[in-house]
Structures are given as structure tokens and as C-alpha cells.
N, C-alpha and C positions, 0 to 999 in steps of 0.2 A: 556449753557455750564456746569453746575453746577447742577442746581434741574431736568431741564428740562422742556417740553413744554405741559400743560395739553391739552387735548383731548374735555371738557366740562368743564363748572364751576355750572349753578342751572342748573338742571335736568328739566327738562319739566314739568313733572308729582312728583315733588317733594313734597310731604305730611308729618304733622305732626298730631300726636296723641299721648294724653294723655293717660297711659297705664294704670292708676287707678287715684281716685280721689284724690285730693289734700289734705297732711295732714299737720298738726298741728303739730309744731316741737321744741323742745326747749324751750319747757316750754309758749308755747304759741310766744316766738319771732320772729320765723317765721312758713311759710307752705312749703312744699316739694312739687315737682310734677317730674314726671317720664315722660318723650317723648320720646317715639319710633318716628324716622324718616324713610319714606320708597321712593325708588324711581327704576329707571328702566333703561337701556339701551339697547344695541346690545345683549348684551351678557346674558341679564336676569334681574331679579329684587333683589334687594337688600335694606339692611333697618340695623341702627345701633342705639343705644338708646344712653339716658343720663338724668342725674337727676341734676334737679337745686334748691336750698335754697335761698330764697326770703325773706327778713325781713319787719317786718308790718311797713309799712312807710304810709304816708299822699298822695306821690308823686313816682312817679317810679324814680328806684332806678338804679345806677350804677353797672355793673357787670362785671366779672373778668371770661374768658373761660381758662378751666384749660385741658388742655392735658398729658394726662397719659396711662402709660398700665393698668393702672388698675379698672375693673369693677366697672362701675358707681355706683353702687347700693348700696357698701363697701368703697365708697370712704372716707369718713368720718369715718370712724372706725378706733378707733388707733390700734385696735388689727386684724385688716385683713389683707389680701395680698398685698405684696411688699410694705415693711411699709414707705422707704424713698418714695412712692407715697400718702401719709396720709395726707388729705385735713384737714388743722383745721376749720372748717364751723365754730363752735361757736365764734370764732375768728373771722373772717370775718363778718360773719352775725352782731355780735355786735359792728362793726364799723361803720353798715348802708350800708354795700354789699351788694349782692347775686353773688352768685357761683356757676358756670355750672360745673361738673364733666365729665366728654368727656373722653370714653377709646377706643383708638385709634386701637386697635387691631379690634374691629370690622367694621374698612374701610377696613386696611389691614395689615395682618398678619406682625411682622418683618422679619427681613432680614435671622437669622435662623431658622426662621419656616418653611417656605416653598419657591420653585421658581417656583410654578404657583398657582396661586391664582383660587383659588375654588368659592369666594364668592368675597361678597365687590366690593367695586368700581373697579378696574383692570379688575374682572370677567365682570361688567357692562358695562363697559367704557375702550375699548383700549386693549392691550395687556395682557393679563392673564398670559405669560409664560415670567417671567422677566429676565429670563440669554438672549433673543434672541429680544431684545429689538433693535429699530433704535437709533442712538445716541444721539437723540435730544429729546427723549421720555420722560416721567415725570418719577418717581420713589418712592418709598414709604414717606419719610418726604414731595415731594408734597400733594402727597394722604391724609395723618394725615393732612395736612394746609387748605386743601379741604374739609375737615369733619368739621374742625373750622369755617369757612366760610358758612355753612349751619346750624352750629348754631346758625350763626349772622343774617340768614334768617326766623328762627323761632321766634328771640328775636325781630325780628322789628315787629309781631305781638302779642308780651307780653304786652298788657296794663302796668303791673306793674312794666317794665326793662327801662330802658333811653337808646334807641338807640343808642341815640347819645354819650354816656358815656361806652364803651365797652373795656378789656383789655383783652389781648392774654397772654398766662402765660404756660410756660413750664418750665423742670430739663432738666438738659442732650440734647440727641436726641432730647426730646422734646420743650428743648428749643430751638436747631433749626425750627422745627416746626412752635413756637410759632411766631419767627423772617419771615419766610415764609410767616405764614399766614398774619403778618401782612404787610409785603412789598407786596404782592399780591392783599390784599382786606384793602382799605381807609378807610374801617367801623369801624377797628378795631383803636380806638382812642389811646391805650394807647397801648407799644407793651413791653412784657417783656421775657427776657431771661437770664435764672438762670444757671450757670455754662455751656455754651453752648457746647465752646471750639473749636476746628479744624473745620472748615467748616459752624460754627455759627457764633459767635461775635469774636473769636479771627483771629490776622492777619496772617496769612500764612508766609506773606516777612518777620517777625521777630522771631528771634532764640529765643525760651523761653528754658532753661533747663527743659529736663524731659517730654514737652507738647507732644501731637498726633500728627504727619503726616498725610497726606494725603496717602499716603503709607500704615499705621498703619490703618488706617479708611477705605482703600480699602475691606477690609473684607466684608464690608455691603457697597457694592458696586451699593447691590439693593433701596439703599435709594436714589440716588443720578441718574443724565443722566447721561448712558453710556460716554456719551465724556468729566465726568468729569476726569474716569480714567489715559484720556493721559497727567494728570498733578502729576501721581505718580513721586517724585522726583525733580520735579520740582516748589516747593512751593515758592523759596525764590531767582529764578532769573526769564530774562526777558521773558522765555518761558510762563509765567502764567502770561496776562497782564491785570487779575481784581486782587482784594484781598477782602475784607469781612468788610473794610468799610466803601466801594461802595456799600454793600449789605445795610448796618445799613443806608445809607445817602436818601436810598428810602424812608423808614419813615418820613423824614421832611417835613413839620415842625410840622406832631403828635408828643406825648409824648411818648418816648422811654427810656426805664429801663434796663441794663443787672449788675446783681449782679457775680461777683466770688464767692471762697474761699481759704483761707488762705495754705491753705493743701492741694491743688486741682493741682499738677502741671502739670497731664494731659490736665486738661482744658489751662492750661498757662495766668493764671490770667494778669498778664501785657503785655500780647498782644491783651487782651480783653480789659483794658482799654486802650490801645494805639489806637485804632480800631475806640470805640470809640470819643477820642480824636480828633482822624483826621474827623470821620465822623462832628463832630461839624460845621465844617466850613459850611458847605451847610444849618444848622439852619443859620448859622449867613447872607448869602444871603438871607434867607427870613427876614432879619432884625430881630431875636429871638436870645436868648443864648442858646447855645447848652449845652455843659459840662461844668461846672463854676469850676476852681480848680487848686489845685497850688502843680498839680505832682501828683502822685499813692498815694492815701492814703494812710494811717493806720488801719489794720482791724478794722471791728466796728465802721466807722466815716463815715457815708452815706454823698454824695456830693447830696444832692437835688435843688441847689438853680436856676439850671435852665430848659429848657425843656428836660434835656435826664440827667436822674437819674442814681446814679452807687454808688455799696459798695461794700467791699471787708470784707466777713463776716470770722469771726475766726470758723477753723474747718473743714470738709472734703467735699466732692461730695455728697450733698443733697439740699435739698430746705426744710426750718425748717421756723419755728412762726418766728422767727428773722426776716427772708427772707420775708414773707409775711407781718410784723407790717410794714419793710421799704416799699416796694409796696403801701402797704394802708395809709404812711405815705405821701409820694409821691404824690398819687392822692388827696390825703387832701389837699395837697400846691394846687393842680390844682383846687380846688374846685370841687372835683367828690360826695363829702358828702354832699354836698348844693343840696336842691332844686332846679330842673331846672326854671329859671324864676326869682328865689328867691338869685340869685345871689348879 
């Protein structure tokens, strides 16, 4: 009703390659490597990159796929394009991470670029002309959750990545995204979503002053199946009979993070934690604690103390070092910093 219904998930002929050799980064702390992915469908072949930071560990290491618009290759530059997408790697890296950079535009274009896809999955796979879509078709934030997913397919053969330790991380859009991919694909251990908002981690059935609509979000229409449309207007009675978190409650009982902010009331911060509030209850059936906490916090007081993490950071519509030390503070409680084995 909502993302829609994908077409494929691994390609057949799915390949990866190393697009030059691996370097030496940071003063020696870690190495970089650059993978182009390539694969093929109906409709032709198609191939999207991304570049990951690895720190020299003893043991393969935990790692964090970050989804952005912006080119892998810059992601790490504070002085590049679209700076609220600025990966802090030295940050990361010196907590005992690695960090995937995943730019999502080369699965598939957004929703104001184009409505027929030229390249990328869509072209590959299913329908290329997305205003004449069936209603149950998939849509772009699948698409982006689908490209995450294939790079969880390249990381199960990283000697140096811990499989088994993998977190999905978006802003915005993309932290819808990042929520997709991980409700979609169980690989992904640890699922985060950084100011999501309407159609992400916030609840629809509750009135936040100033938040998005459904309505307001129809604009990028093409992110979404066609038959989420006929819930314009209808976000907050009985015509719209899921809410968003039924979405969050698919993650249980992995580890699940969505941060706000203080100033963000597009996103609607307290119906994002309301969300996931409610969604706790389904950790708490698998006998886990969900959200541990006594009411909406106070910006800057991270709730980590049980399996679904949440803060409410002071300041506007971005994902900053802040956002990221709680993340990595988070997966510390889980023990993602340890040694596999050495638990």
C-alpha cells in the first residue's frame, strides 16, 4: 500500500569490483576501497558505485551503510556537495567502524529529476516510466532500500566487515530509506533513521503542529506505490488502517535507532517518538525492551537503555557528529565494538 511491491531483489548476474586498489587513509588508520557494482535485467544493464572506510582492526569490524544523494567518492569532504550529506569517516573510523558511502541517485534518479528512468534499476527492472505505474508497483525510496541491500551482499564477502554487525543510516528521504531497507532485508542488524518524518518513523494518526502530510509529500509521489495516494487526506481516521509503527515493529527484535530534532517540526518530532513508543510493545513479545523511558525527552538526553534507541538532538533538519557519536554510542551498549567471539 505504501512503498510497493519490488519486481527482483539480487540480480542473477550481480558483480562486484574493485575500481582501483586499496588505499591507506588517515594517517595510516584505515584503508579505502571504491566498488563499482554491476548487474542486468530486461531492460539492460546497469552498475552504481560506492566507497567504504575500514579501520585496521585484528578482527572484522562493524559497519554503518549510509545512504545519501551524494557522490560516494566526496562523501567524506567537509567542503563538497550537499554538505548536510558530510560523512564524518575520521569519526567513525576512530571508534572502530567502517563506513559504506552509498549515493543513491545512481539506482535512481529523485522524484524531480526525471519520470522515466533512463538507467538504474527501474530501466533494469520493471517499469521505467513512473507517472503510469500499477498501483502496487514499487517506487523510488524502494529502489534506494534495494541498492542498500546489495551492499549487504558485497559486505558478506569482505573478509574484513562483520556480517553479522551491519547498520542502515539515513537523513530525511533517506532515512525512510534506511527504515525500508531495513524492514525489508533481516541482514541489516541495526536500522537507523535520522529525522525521517511523514511516511518514515512519524505517526500519521497524530496531530503534530507544523509536521508534513501525506498530502504535502504527495509531491514525490514517485517515491512511494501509486495506491499510497488514495490516503491524501486521510492520514488521521479510519480510512488509513496501518500507521508507521506497524512499519518500526517489523524490525523486532533487531536494534532500531530514530533520532529527531529540536527545530525540525516538519519532521514532527513527537510523533516520531510516539511511533516508536507504540512500536515497543512487539520487542516486548519477544520478551526484549523496546524503548526504556519516562515520556519525550529533553533535547540532548539520548534514551539508550534498551533495544530501540531514540534522542531528540537540539537544532534543525540534519544528521551531524552529534547524531552519529549517539549511533555509535548505541551500538557500543550492544557490543558492535567488541570482537566477534571476544564478547
Amino acid at each position: 500500500e505504501e512503498y510497493g511491491v519490488r519486481p527482483v531483489e539480487r540480480p542473477a548476474d550481480l558483480a562486484f569490483a574493485e575500481t582501483s586498489a586499496p588505499e591507506a587513509c588517515l594517517d595510516g588508520k584505515a584503508i579505502r576501497k571504491r566498488v563499482r557494482a554491476t548487474y542486468s535485467g530486461p531492460g539492460g544493464a546497469a552498475a552504481f558505485n560506492f566507497s567504504v572506510w575500514i579501520p585496521t582492526a585484528d578482527h572484522p569490524v562493524a559497519v554503518f551503510v549510509h545512504s545519501s544523494p551524494r557522490p560516494a567518492e566526496t562523501a567524506d569532504d567537509v567542503n563538497g556537495p550537499r554538505p548536510v550529506y558530510w560523512l564524518p569517516v575520521e569519526d567513525i573510523v576512530s571508534r572502530g567502524y567502517a563506513v559504506v558511502a552509498y549515493c543513491n541517485q545512481e539506482v535512481a534518479l529523485d522524484w524531480q529529476m526525471t519520470d522515466v528512468a533512463t538507467g538504474g534499476v527501474f530501466k533494469a527492472f520493471g517499469n521505467a516510466d513512473l507517472k503510469n505505474r500499477k498501483p502496487t508497483e514499487w517506487g523510488i525510496l524502494s529502489a534506494w532500500a534495494w541498492g542498500m541491500s546489495r551492499i549487504v551482499d558485497w559486505i558478506e564477502t569482505e573478509p574484513l566487515l562483520d556480517a553479522k554487525r551491519i547498520a542502515s543510516v539515513g537523513l530525511s528521504r533517506n532515512g525512510k530509506t534506511s527504515l525500508l531497507a531495513g524492514v525489508t532485508d533481516q541482514r541489516f542488524a541495526l536500522v537507523i533513521s535520522c529525522c525521517s518524518g511523514c511516511s518514515g518513523a512519524k505517526l500519521n494518526h497524530m496531530d503534530c503542529e507544523g509536521s508534513e502530510t501525506i498530502k504535502d509529500i504527495s509531491i514525490a509521489f514517485n517515491w512511494f506505490a501509486p495506491n499510497y495516494m488514495k490516503y491524501i487526506g486521510h492520514d488521521r481516521d479510519s480510512q488509513m488502517p496501518f500507521d508507521q509503527h506497524q512499519f518500526l515493529a517489523l524490525v523486532a527484535p533487531r536494534l532500531l535507532y530514530v533520532s529527531s530534532a529540536s527545530e525540525d517540526a516538519w519532521a514532527g518530532p513527537r510523533g516520531e517518538f510516539a511511533a516508536v513508543a507504540l512500536a515497543s510493545q512487539v520487542w516486548n513479545l519477544y520478551g526484549r525492551a523496546g524503548l526504556v523511558h519516562h515520556g519525550f525527552p529533553k533535547p540532548d538526553a539520548p534514551l539508550h537503555a534498551g533495544n530501540i534507541g531514540y534522542h531528540l538532538r537540539s537544532g534543525l533538519h540534519d544528521i551531524t557528529r552529534y547524531d552519529w557519536q549517539c549511533y555509535m554510542d548505541f551500538a557500543d551498549g550492544h557490543g558492535w565494538s567488541v570482537a566477534r567471539g571476544k564478547e
